[in-house]
py3Dmol code that shows the C-alpha trace and the ligand (Angstrom):
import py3Dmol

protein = """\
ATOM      1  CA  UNK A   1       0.000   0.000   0.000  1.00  0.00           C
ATOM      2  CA  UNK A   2       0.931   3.244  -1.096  1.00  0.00           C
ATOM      3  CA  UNK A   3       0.123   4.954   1.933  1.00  0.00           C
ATOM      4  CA  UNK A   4       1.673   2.735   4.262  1.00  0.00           C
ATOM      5  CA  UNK A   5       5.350   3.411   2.503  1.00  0.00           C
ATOM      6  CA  UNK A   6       4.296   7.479   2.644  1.00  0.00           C
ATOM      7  CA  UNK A   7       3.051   6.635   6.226  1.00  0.00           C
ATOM      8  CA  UNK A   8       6.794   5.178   7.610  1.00  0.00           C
ATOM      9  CA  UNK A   9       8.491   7.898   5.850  1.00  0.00           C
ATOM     10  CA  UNK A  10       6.645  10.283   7.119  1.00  0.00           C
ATOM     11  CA  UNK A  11       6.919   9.162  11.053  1.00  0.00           C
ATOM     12  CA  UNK A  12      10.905   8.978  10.629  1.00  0.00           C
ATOM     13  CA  UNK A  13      11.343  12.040   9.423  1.00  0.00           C
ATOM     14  CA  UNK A  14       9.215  13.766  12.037  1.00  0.00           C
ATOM     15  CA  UNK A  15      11.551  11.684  14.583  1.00  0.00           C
ATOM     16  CA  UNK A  16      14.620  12.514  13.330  1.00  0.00           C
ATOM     17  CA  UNK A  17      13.589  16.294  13.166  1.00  0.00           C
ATOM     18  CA  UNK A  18      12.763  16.185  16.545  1.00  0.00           C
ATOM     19  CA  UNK A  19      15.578  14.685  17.587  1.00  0.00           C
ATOM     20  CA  UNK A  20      17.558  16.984  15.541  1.00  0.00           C
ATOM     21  CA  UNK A  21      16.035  20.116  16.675  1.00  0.00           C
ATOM     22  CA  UNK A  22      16.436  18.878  20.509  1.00  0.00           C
ATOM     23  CA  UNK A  23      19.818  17.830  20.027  1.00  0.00           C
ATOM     24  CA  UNK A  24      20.521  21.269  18.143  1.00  0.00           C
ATOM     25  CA  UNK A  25      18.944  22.791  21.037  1.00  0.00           C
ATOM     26  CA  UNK A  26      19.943  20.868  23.766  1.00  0.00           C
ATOM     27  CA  UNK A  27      16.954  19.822  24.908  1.00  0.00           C
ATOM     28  CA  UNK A  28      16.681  16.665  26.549  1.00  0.00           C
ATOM     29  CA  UNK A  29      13.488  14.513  25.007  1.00  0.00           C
ATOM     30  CA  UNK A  30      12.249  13.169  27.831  1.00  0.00           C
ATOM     31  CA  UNK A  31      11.879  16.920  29.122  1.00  0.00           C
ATOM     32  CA  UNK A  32      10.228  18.054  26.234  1.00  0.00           C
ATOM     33  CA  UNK A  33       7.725  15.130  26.705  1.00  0.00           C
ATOM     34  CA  UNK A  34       7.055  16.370  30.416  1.00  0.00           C
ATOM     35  CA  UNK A  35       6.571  19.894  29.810  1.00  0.00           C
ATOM     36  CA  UNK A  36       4.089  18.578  26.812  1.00  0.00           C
ATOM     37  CA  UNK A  37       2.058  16.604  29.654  1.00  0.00           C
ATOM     38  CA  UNK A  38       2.239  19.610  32.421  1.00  0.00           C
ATOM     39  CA  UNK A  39       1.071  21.848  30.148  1.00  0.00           C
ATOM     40  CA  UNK A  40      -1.636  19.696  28.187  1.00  0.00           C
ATOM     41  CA  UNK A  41      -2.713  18.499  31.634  1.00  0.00           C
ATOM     42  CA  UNK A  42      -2.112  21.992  33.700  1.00  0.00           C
ATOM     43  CA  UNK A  43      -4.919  23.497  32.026  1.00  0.00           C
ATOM     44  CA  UNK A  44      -7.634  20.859  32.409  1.00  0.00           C
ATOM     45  CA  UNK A  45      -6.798  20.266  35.800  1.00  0.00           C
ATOM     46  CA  UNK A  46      -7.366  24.084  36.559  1.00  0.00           C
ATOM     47  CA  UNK A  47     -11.356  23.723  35.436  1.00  0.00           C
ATOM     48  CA  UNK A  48     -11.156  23.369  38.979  1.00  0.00           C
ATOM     49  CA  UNK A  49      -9.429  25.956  40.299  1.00  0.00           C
ATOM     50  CA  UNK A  50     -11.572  28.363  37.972  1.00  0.00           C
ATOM     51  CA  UNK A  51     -14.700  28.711  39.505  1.00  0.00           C
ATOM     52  CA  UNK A  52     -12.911  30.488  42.712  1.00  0.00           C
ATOM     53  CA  UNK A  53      -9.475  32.205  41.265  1.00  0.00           C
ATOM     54  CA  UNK A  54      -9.316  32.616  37.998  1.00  0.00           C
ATOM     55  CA  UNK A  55     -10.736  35.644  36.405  1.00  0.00           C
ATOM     56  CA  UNK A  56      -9.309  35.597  33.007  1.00  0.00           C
ATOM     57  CA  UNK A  57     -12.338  32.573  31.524  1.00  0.00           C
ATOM     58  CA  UNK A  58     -11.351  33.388  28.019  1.00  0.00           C
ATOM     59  CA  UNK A  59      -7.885  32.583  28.214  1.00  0.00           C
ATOM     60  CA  UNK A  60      -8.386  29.521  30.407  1.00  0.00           C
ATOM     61  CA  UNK A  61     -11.353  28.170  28.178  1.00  0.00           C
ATOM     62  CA  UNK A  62      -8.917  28.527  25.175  1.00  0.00           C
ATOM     63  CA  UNK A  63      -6.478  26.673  26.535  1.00  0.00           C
ATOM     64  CA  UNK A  64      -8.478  24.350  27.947  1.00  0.00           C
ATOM     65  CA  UNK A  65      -9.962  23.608  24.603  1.00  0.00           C
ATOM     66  CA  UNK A  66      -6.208  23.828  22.823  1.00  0.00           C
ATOM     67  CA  UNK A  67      -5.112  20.927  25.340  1.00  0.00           C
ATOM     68  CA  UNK A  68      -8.153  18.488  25.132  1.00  0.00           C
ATOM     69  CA  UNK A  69      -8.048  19.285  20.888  1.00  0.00           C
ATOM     70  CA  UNK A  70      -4.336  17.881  20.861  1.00  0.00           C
ATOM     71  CA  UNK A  71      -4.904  14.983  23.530  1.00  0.00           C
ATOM     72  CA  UNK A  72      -8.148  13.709  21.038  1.00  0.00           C
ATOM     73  CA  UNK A  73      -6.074  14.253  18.024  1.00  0.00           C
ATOM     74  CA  UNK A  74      -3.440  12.216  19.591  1.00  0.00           C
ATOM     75  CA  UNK A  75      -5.948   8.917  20.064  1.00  0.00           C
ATOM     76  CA  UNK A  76      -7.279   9.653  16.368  1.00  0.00           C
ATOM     77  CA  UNK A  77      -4.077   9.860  15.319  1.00  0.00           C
ATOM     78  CA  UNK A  78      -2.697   6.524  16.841  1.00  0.00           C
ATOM     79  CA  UNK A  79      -6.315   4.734  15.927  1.00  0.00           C
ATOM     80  CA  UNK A  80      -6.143   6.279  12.196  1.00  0.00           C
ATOM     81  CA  UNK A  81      -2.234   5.036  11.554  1.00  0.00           C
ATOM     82  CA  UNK A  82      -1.167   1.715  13.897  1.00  0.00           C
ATOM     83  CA  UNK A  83      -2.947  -0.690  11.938  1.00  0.00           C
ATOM     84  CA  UNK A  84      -2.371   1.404   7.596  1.00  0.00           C
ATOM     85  CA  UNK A  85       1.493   1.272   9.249  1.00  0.00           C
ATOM     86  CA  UNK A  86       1.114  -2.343   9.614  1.00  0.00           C
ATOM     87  CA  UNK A  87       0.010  -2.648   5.782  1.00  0.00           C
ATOM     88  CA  UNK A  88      -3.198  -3.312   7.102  1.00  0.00           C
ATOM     89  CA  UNK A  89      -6.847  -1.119   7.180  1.00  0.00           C
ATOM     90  CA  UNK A  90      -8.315  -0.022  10.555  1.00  0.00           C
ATOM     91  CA  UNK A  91     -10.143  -2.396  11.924  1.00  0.00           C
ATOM     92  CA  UNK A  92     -11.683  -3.872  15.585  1.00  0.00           C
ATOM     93  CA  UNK A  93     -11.080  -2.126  18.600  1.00  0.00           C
ATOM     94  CA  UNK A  94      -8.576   0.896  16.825  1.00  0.00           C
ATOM     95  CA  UNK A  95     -11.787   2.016  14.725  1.00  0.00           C
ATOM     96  CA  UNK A  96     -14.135   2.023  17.385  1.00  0.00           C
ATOM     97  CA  UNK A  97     -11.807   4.116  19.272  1.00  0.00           C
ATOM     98  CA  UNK A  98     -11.245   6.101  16.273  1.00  0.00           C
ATOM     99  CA  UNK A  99     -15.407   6.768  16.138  1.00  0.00           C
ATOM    100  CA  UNK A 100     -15.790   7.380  19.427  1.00  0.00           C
ATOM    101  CA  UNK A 101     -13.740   9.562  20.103  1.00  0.00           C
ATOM    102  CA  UNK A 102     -14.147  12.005  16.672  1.00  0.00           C
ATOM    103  CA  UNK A 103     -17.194  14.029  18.182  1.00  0.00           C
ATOM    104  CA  UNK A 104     -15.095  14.700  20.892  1.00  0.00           C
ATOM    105  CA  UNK A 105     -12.556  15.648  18.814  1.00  0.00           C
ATOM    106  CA  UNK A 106     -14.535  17.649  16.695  1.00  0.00           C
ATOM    107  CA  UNK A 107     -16.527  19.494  19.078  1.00  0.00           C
ATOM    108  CA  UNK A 108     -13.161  21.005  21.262  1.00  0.00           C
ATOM    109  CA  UNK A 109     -11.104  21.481  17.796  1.00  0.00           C
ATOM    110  CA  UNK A 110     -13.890  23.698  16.606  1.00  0.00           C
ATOM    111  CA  UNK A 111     -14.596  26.037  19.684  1.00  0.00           C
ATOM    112  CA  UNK A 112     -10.434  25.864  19.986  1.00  0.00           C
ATOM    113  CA  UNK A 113     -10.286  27.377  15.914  1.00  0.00           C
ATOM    114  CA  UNK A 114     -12.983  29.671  16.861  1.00  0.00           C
ATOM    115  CA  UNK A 115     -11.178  30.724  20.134  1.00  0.00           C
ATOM    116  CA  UNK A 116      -7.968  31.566  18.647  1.00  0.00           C
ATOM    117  CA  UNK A 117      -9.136  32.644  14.569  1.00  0.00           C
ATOM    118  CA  UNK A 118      -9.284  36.454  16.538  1.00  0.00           C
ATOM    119  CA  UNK A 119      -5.566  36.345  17.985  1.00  0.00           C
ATOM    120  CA  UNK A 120      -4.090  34.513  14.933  1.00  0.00           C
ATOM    121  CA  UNK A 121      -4.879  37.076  12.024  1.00  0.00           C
ATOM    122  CA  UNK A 122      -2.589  38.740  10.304  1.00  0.00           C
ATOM    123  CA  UNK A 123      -1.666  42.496  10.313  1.00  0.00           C
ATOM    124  CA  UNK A 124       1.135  44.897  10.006  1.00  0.00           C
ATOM    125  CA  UNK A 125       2.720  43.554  12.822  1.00  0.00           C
ATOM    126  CA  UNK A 126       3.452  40.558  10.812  1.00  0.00           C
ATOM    127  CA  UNK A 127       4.370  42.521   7.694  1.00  0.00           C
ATOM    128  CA  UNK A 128       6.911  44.408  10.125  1.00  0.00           C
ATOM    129  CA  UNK A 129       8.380  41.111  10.886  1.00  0.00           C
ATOM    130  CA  UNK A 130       8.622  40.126   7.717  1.00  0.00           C
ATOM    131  CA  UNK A 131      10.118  43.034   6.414  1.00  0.00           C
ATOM    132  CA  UNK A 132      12.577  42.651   9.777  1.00  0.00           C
ATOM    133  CA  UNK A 133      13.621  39.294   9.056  1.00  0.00           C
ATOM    134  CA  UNK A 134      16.006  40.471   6.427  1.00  0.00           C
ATOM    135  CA  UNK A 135      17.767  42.311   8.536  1.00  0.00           C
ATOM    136  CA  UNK A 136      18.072  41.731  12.333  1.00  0.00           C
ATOM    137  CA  UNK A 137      16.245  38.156  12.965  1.00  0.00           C
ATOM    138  CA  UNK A 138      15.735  38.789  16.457  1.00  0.00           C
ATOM    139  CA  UNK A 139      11.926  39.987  16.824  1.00  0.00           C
ATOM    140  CA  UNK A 140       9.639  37.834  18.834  1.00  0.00           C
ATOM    141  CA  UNK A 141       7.002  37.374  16.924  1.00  0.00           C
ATOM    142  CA  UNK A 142       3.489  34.770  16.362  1.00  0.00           C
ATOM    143  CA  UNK A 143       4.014  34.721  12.642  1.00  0.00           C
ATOM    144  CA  UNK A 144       5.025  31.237  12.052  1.00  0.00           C
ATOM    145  CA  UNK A 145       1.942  29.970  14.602  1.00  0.00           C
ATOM    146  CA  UNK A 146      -0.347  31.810  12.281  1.00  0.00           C
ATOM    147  CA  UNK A 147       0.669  30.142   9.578  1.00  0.00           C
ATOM    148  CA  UNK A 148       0.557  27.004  10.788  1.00  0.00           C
ATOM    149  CA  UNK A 149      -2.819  27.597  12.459  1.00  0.00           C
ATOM    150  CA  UNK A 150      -4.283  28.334   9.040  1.00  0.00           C
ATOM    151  CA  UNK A 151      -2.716  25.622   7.516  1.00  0.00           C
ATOM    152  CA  UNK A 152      -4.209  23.318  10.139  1.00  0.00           C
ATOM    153  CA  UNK A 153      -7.265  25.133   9.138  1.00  0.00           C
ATOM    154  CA  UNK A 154      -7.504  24.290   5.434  1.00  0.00           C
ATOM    155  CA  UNK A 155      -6.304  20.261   6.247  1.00  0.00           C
ATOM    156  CA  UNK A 156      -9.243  19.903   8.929  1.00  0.00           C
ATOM    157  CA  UNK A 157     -11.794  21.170   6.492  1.00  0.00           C
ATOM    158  CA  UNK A 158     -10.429  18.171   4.310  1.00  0.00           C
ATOM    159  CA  UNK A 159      -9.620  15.681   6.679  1.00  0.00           C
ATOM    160  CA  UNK A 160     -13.306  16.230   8.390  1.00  0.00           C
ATOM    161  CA  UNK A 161     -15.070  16.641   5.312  1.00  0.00           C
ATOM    162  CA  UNK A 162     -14.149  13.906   3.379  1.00  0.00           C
ATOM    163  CA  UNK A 163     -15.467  11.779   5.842  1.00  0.00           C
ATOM    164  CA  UNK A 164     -18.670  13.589   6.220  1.00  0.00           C
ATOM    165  CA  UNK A 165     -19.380  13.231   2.192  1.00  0.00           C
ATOM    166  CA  UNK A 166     -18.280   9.558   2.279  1.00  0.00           C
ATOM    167  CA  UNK A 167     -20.772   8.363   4.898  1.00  0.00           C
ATOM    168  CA  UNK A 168     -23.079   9.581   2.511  1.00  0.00           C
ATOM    169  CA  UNK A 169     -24.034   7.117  -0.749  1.00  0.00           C
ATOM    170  CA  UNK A 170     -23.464  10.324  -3.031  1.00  0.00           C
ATOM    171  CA  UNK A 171     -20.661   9.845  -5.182  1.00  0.00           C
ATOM    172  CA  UNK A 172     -20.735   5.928  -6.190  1.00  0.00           C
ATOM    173  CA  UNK A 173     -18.021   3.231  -4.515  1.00  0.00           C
ATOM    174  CA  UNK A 174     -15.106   4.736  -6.196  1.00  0.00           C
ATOM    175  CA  UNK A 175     -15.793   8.622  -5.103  1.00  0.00           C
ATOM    176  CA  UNK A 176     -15.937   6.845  -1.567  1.00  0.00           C
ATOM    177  CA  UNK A 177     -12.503   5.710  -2.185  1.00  0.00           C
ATOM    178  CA  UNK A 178     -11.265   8.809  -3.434  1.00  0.00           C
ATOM    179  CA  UNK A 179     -12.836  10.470  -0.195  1.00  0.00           C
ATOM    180  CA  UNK A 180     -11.082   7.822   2.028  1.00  0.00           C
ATOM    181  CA  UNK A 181      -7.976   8.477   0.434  1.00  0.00           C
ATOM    182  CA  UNK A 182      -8.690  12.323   0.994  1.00  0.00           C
ATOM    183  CA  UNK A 183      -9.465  11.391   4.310  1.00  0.00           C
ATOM    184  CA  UNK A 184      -6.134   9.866   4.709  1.00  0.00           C
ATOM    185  CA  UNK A 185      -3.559  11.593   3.059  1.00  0.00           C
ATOM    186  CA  UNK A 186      -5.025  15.199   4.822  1.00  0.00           C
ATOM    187  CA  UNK A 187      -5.251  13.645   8.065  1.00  0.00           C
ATOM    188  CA  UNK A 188      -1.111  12.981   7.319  1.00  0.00           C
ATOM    189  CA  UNK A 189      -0.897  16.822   6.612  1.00  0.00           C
ATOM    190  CA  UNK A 190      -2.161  17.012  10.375  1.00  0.00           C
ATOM    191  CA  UNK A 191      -0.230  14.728  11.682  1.00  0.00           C
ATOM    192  CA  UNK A 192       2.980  16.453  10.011  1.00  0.00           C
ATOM    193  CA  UNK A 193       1.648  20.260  11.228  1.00  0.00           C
ATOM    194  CA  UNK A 194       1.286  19.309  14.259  1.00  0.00           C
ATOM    195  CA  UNK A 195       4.228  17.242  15.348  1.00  0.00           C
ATOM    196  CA  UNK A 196       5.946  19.969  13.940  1.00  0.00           C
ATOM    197  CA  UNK A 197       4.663  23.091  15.751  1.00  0.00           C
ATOM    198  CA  UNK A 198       4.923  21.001  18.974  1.00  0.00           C
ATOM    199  CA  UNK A 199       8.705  20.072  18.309  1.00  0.00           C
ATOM    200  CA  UNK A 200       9.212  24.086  17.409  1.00  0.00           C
ATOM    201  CA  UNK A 201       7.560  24.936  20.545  1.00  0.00           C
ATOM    202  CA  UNK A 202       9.064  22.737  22.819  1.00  0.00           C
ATOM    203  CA  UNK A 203      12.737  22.702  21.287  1.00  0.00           C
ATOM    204  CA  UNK A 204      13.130  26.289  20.747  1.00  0.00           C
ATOM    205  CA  UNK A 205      13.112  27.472  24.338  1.00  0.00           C
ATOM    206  CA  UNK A 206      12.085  31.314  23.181  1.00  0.00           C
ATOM    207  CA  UNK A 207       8.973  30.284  21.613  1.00  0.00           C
ATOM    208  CA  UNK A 208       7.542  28.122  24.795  1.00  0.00           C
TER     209      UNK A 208
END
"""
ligand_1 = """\
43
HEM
C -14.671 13.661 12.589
C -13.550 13.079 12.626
C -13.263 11.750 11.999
C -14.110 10.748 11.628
C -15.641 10.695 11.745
C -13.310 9.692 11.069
C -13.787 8.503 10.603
C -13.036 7.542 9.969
C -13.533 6.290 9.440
C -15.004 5.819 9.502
C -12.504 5.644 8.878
C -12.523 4.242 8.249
C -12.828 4.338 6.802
C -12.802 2.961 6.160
O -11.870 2.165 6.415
O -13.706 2.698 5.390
C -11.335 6.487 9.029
C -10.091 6.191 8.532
C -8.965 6.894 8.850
N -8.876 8.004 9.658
Fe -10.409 9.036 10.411
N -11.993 10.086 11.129
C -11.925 11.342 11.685
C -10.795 12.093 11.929
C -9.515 11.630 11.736
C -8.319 12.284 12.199
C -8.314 13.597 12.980
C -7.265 11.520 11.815
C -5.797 11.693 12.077
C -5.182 12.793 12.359
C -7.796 10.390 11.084
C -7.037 9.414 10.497
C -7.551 8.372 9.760
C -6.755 7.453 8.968
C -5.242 7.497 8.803
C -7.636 6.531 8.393
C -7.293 5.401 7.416
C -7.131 4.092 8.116
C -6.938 2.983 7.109
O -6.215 3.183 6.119
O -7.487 1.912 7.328
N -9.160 10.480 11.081
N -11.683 7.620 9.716
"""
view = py3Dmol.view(width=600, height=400)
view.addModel(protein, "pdb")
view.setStyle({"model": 0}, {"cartoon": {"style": "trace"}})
view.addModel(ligand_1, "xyz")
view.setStyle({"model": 1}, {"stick": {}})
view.zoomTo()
view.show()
């Protein structure tokens, strides 16, 4: 299968990025993985907290929604590509998983987009980074979230809609295939954008 030889590539790369960036940066792996848990996990646990302390809802409700979107797209993730890795199709327990767990997914990835489509916008501020880069590279700046928030964007709309149209009988057996393979190859897109912004964020110490 095709995708399965796309599929392997694809997951060594991302590791040996990773571990080139960390090494580059000298960032030990293991902490990168634990500041990815306290942070996924900091804001969920502070639903608590909330209802006394924290005043600031719209910040906390966008993070909260930013951590449970990457934890579900985690288990879709590993559902969608253990067993196509394996030269095999999803089957058994992996696609129930993978069902039951896509309206959760769906439901905090949406209200997460809608949360953050304000802050990630672009403006002059970016064109003043732009113009910037050419000359002193030292400007903080959100750019390259933004773009790989709308990026994430446009592969969603395929990865989710795909397999909207294909539960439907509307384009024959071999449209469903095409929309499966849609369904695949963007939720790889995902997979790749978001690996990657994680191992930018976590290995590059100035952009945690
Ligand atoms: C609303 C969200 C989603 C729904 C309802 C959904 C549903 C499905 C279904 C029903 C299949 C099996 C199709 C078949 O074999 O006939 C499938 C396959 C697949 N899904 Fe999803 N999915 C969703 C989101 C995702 C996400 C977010 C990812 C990964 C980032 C993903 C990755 C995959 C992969 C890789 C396959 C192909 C597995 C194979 O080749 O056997 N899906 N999905």
């Amino acid at each position: 299968m095709v995708f399965s030889i796309i599929l392997a590539v694809v997951i060594v790369v991302l590791i040996f990025n990773f571990l080139r960036l960390s090494k580059k940066n000298t960032t030990n792996p293991a902490e990168i993985f634990n500041n990815l848990k306290s942070d996924l996990l900091s804001s969920i646990r502070k639903s608590k907290e909330l209802r006394t302390k924290d005043k600031n809802l719209f910040n906390f409700a966008r993070q909260f929604f930013y951590s449970l979107s990457i934890i579900f797209l985690a288990l879709m993730a590993v559902s969608g590509f253990l067993l196509p890795l394996f030269w095999q199709t999803m089957d058994g327990i992996l696609l129930f998983i993978h069902l039951f767990v896509a309206p959760f997914f769906v439901v905090s990835v949406v209200v997460a987009i809608a949360l953050f489509a304000y802050r990630m916008q672009f403006n002059a501020a970016d064109y003043a980074y732009l113009s910037a880069q050419r000359t002193a590279r030292k400007q903080k700046s959100i750019f390259w979230k933004k773009i790989y928030f709308w990026l994430f964007i446009i592969a969603i709309i395929f990865n989710l809609g795909s397999m909207l149209l294909a539960m439907y009988p509307l384009l024959g057996t071999s449209g469903q295939n095409w929309l499966l393979n849609m369904h695949r190859y963007s939720a790889l897109v995902l997979l790749i954008l978001t690996v990657n912004y994680l191992t930018l964020k976590y290995t590059l110490k100035s952009n945690r």
